[in-house]
Structure formats: C-alpha cells, structure tokens
C-alpha positions in Angstrom: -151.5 39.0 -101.2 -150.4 37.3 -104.5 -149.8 34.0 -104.2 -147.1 32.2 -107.2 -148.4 31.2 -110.2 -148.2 27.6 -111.3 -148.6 27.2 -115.3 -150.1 23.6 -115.5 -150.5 21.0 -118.6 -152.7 18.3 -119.2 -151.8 14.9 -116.9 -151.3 13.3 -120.2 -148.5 15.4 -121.4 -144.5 14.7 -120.9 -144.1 18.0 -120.4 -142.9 19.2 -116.8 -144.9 21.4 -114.7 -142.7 25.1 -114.1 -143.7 27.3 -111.4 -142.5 31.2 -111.4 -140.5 32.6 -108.9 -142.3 33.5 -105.5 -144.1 36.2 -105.9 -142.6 38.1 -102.8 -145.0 40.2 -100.2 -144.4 44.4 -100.5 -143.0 45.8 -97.6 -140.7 48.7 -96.1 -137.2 48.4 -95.8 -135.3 48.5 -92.7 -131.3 48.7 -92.1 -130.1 46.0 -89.5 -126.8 47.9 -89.5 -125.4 46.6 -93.1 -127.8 44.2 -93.4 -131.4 45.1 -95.5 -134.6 43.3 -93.8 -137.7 43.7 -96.2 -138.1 45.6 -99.4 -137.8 42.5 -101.1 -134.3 42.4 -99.9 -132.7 38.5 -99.8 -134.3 36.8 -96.8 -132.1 37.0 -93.6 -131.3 34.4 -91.7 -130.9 34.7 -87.9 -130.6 32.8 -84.5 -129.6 34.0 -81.0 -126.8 33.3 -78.7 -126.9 31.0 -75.6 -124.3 31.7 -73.4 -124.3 34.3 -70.6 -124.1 37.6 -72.3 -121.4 38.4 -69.5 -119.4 35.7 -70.8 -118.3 38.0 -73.6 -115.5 35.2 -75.0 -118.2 32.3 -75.3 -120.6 35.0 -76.7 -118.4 35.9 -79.6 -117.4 32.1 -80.2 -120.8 31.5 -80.6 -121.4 34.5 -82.8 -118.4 33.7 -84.9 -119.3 30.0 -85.1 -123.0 31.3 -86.5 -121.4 33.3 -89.1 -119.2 30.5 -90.5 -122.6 28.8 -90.6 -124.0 31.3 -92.8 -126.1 33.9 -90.2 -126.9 37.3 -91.1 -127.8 38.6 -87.9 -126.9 37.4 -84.1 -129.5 38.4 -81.1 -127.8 38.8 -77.7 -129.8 38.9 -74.6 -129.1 41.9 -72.4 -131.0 41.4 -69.4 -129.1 42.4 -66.4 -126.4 44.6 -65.4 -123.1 42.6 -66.4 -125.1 41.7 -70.2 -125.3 45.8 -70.4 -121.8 46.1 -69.7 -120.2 43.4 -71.7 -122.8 44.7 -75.2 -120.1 47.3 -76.3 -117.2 45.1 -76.9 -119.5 42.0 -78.4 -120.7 44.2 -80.9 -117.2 45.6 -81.1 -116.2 41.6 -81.8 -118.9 40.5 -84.0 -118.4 39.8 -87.6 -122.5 40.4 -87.9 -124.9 42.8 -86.7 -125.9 42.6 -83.2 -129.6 42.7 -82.0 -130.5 43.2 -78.3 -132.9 41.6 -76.9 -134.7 43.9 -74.1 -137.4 43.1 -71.6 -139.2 45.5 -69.3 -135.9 47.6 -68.7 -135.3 50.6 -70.7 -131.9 51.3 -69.0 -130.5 48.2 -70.4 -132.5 49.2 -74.1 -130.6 52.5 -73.8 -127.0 51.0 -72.9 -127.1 48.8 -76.0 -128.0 51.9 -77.9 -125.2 53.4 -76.7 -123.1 50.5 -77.2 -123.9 50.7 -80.7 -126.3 47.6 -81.3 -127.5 47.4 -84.9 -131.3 47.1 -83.7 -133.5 46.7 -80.3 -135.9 43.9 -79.9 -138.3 45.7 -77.4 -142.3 46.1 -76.8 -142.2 49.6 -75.9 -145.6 49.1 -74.0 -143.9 47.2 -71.5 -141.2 49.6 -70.2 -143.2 51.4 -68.6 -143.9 55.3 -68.3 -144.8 57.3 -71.8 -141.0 59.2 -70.8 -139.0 56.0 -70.4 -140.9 54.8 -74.0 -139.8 58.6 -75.4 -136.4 58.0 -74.2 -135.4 55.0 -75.7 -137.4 55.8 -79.5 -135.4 58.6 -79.5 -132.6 57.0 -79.2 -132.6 54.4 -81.4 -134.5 57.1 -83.9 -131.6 59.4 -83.1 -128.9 56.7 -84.5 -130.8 55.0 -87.1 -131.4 51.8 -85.0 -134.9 49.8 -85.9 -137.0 48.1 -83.3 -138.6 44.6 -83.5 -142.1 44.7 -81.8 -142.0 40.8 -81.2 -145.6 39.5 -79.5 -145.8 35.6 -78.6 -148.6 33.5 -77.7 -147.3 32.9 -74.6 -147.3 36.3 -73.0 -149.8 38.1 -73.9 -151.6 41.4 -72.5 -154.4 40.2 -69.8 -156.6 42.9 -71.4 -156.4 41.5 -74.4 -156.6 37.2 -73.2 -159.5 39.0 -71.2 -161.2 40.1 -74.5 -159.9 37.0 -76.7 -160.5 34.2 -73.6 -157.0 32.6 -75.4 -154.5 33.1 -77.7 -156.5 33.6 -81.3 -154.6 35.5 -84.4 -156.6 38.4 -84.0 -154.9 38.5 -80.3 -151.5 37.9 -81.7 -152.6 41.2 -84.7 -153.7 43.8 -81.8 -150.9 43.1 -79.5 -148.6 44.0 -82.2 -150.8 46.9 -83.3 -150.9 48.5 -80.3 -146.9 48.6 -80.2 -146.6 49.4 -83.2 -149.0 52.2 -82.6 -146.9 53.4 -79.1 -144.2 53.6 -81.4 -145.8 55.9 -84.2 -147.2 58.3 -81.5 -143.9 58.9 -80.9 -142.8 59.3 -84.3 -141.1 56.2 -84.6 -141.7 53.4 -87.5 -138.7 52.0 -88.2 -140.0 48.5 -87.1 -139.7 44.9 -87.7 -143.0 42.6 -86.4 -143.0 39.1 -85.2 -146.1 37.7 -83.9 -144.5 33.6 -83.0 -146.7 30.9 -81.5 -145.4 27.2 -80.2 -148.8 26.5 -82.4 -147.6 26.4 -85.9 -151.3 26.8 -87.0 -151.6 30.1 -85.3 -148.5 31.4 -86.4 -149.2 31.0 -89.7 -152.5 32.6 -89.2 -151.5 35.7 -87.2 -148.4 36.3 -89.9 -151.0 36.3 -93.0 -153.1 38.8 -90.7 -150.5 41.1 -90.4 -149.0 40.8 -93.9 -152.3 41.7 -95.1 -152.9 44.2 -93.1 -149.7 46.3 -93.0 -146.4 47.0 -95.1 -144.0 46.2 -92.0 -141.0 43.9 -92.8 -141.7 40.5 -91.0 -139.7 38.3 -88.7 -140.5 34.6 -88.8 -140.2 32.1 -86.3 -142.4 29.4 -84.3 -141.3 29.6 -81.2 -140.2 27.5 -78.5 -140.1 24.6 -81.5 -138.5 22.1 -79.7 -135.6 19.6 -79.8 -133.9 19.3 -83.3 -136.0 17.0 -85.0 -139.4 17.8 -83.5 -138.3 22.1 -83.9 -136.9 21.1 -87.1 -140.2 19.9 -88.8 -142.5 22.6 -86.6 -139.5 25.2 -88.2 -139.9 24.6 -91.6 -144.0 23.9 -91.9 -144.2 27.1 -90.6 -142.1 29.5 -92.3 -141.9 27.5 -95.0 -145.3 27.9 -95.4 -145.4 31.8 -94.8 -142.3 31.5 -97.3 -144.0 29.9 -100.1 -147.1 32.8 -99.7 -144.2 35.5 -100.5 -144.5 36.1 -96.7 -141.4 37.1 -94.6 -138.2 38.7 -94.6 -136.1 37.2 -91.9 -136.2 34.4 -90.2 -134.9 32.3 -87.0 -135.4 28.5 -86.1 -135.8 27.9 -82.5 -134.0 24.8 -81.6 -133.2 23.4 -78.5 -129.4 23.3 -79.7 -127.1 25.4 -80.6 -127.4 28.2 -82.7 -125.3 27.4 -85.5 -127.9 24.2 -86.1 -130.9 26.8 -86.3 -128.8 28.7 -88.9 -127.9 25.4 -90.7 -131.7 24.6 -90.9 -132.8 27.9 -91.4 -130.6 28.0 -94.8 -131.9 24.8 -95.9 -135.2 25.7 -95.5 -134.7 28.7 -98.0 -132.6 26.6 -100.2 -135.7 24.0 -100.6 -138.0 26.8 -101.6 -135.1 28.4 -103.9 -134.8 31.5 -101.8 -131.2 30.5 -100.6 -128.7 33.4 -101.5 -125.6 31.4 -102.0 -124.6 28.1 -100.6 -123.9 24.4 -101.3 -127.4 21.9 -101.5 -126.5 18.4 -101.4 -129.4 16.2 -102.8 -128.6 12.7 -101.5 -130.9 9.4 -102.3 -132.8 7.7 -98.9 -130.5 4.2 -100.0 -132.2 1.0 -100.6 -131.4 -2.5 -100.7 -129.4 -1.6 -103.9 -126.6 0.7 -102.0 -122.9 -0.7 -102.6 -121.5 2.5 -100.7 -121.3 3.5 -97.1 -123.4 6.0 -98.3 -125.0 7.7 -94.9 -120.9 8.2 -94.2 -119.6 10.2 -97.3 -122.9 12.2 -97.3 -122.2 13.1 -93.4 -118.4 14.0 -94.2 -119.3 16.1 -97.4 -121.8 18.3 -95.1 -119.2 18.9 -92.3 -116.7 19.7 -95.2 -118.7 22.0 -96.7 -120.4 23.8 -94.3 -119.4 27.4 -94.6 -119.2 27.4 -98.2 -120.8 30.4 -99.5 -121.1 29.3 -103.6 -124.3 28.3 -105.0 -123.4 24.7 -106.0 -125.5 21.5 -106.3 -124.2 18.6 -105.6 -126.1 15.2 -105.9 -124.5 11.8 -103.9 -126.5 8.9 -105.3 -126.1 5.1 -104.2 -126.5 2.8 -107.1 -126.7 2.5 -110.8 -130.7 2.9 -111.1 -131.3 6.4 -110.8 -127.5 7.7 -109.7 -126.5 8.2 -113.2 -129.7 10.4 -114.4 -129.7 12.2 -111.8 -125.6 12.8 -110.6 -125.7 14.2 -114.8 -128.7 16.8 -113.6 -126.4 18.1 -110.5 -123.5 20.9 -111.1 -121.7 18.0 -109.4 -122.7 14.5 -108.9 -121.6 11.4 -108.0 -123.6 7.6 -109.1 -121.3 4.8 -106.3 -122.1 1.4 -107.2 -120.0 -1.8 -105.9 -117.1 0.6 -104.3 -116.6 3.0 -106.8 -118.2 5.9 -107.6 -118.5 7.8 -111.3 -118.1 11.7 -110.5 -119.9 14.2 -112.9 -119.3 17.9 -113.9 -122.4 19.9 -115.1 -123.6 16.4 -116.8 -120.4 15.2 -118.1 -118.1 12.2 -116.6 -115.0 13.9 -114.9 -113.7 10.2 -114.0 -114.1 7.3 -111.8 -112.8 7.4 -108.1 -112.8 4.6 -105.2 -115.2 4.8 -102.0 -112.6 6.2 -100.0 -111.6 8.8 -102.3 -115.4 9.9 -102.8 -115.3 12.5 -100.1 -112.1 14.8 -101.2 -113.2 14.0 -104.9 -116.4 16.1 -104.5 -114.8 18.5 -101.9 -111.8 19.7 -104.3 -115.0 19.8 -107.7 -116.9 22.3 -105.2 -113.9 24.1 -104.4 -112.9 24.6 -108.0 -116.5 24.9 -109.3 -117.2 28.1 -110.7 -121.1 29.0 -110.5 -122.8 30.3 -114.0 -124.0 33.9 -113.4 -127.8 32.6 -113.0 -127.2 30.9 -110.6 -126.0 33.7 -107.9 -129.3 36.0 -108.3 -131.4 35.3 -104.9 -135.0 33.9 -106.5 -137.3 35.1 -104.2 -135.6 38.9 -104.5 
C-alpha cells in the first residue's frame, strides 16, 4: 500500500507545504447497475432506507430525498415477505441503484434478483445448504448483479470468536475470506467487502488487512456509529482515515437519523479530503467576539439553500474584517460581513457590497450563476 507523498520545506521557509493527490488503493471494478465501485472509480456515496420496505411510498420518498442529497446508491432491507413483494416496483421508482439487503433467506435474495436489484448484500455462508448458495450465485452471476460479503464485529462465526476469544482484525479478515471463498467455489467473484466494527480502531485495522491482502473493491463504514454528533465524528475518523491511506471505494455513514444526513456527511467527508466529485463546500469562520453578523443564521440558510447543488463551488462566509477579506478573495465565492454589511467576492475580485439581510440570496444567485473552471470538475482521488 502507497501511502501520499508530502513534499516538505525547511520550517524557516514561506513557502507552503503541497501534498499530491491520494494515491488511490488498486482494485477490481464492479458495476452497481450504472454506478462503477472500485477501479479507481469516483468514491460512492451510500446510506440505507428506514422505513418499512412494505411501505413502498415512504421508501421511495426516502430514496428520492437521498438522491437530491447527493447518494449514489440506496440499500433497501428485504427481510420478510411483503419487503420481497414491494422490491420490484422500488427499484422500478428509484432514481439510483437499488441494493438488497438479505439475511439468512435465499428466497427473499432470489426475489430481489428477480425484481431486478442492482446488487445483493448477502453472506452466502449463512443461507444455508451448498444448493440454496448455488442458486442464488447463479442468479445474480446470471444477470450481472455483484454481491457485498459484509462481516461486522458484532456477529461473528462462533468458530471463529472460539478461535479469536473476541473480535480481533484477523477475525474480521477470515470471516470475509471464507465468504469470499464460498463464493469463488462457485465461480463467483464479483464482490464488494466490508468488514465494519462499532470500534473505529478495529475497523481501521481489519480494512488495511484486507486491502493489503486482496484486490476486492471496499465498502466503508463504522457501524452502529451513533447519534449525529457522536456517529458523525466516529464516521469520519474512520473512513477518513482509510480515505486518506487511498483505502476505499464506497462508503456509508451510519447515523441514527435519517438517511439523507448520512449522505450529507458522507459527502463532506470526501470534500475535506478533496475526493468530492462535484458539490458546493462552504468554509465558514467559528465567530469571535469580532462578529457584526448573525452569522450562525446566513451560514444555516446558505446550506439548506444549497443542498442538492451538484457544481464544484467554494464558497467562504467570514464574520469580520480581520481575516474575512484574505480569505472570502481565496474562495470561488466569498463574503467578509462586518457592522451589517457584507463585501461579496468573485474568484478574488469585489462583485459589490450587500446588506445582512440580502447576504443569503446574494451568495445563492453567485452559486447559481457560477461557472466552475474545467480543473475543478476532475474527481482528485480518481
């Protein structure tokens, strides 16, 4: 594994410290219907539905409210009767690929085959006999469909705790390995692997393993992370660790939330490591005794406003007169607010000045009308 290289000067120098691109991990491509996981494809960003798959109207709401969000893929339970019914006409519905989520059952695996899911996340060593396991590979070899082999922490093999005495990386590896090599008996490798822990330190751990050790696209996630705050910061040490290694090729934040807030934090964690694909950062300053603005409310409004926005724009809201001026120039747009007025910037130019009210559809209607420079829509972790 190649980790980035960092060119670095003398601490007595002015000049600034630049770091290449990530240096991204090798791995086999996989089709999640039109969407490319691995083979240094853009990084895919993922969450999974919470309503009762049955529900098929609250299910697509939710999907469709995820893809205005910016997610690639949407994961659908199917885990009883009525979810393997309703599959068919949510992926009919869906304006992105559909995965299925299987436990145990290969009936319900083979009914979102059928129904035309774009992959299956399965363990084919837990549904049960070696015909059931033939039945539902073929299948999904049959129309093209890949398979994630997702192992947690939480539930693994006896055999295996037995051997370990508790969850250990090296657990994590050879539960996934053994899938993996289930699948490949059968003539199958068209696979995705996750191998998520609530334990952010073994995740990390039992990812490296298996980047290391194979070429299989990877699927990141801690899971179970927690509320939005406490999943948020678990979330992003994480994968954004495993991200900054040149390690992983979709993602999913687990929140205790809705899904379109794991999307909304899965994208920002790309876009702080420069691996977002196109979409709007907003740099913002903390605000100090200096502010002059109701700052924490036009940065609120401009993130609601813009959420959906699928341009690579960078906008920077600053507070006072110290730094907002230096750094509102640096932005494509900017905007330095000092005593009720605010100076908005194009690309490092003054466009005009604009009253605190105004702030909010002043930098809405520049990102509208911004057009990006051609640099700036190339994914930099591709």
């Amino acid at each position: 594994m190649e980790l980035p290289i960092v060119e670095t000067h003398d601490d007595t120098q002015t000049q600034p410290i630049a770091t290449a691109p990530f240096r991204r991990r090798r791995s086999r491509r996989v089709m999640v219907g039109s969407v490319p996981i691995g083979g240094n494809a853009p990084i895919a960003v993922q969450s999974m539905t919470k309503t009762k798959t049955a529900d098929v109207h609250a299910t697509l709401e939710q999907i469709r409210r995820c893809a205005d969000a910016g997610a690639d893929v949407m994961r659908v339970t199917v885990n009883d009767w009525e979810a393997a019914e309703a599959i068919g006409e949510i992926v009919r519905g869906s304006p992105v690929p559909i995965v299925a989520d299987i436990h145990f059952n290969h009936i319900f695996a083979l009914k979102a085959i059928e129904a035309g899911v774009a992959k299956v996340r399965i363990n084919p060593g837990n549904i049960g006999s070696r015909d059931r396991i033939k039945q539902v590979l073929t299948a999904a070899k049959e129309r093209g469909i890949p398979i994630r082999i997702g192992v947690n922490s939480g539930s693994l093999e006896k055999d295996i705790l037995d051997k370990y005495g508790y969850p250990t990386a090296e657990a994590l590896f050879e539960s996934a390995m053994r899938h993996v090599e289930i699948a490949q008996d059968f003539g199958f490798d068209d696979i995705v692997i996750s191998v998520k822990s609530t334990d952010v330190r073994l995740m990390i751990e039992a990812y490296r393993m298996v980047a290391e050790r194979t070429d299989f696209p990877l699927h990141l996630g801690v899971t179970e992370a927690g509320t939005t705050r406490v999943g948020t910061i678990k979330s992003a040490v994480g994968i954004g660790t495993l991200l900054a290694e040149g390690i992983g090729d979709t993602i999913r934040v687990s929140l205790t939330d809705q899904p379109e807030e794991e999307i909304l934090v899965g994208k920002e964690i790309l876009r702080s490591l420069g691996l977002a694909q196109r979409s709007v950062e907003i740099i913002a300053c903390p605000t100090c005794g200096r502010i002059e603005v109701d700052l924490f409310s036009i940065v609120r409004q401009i993130e609601e406003r813009v959420k959906g926005i699928r341009k690579p724009v960078k906008v920077a809201l600053l507070g006072c007169v110290v730094n907002g001026p230096g750094e509102a120039s640096e932005a494509d747009i900017g905007i330095a607010a000092g005593r009720g007025v605010g100076i908005l910037y194009r690309k490092g130019e003054v466009i005009r000045r604009v009253k605190e009210e105004e702030i909010v559809e002043a930098v809405v209607e520049e990102i509208l009308n911004f057009v990006p420079d051609e640099n700036n829509n190339a994914n930099v972790g591709s």
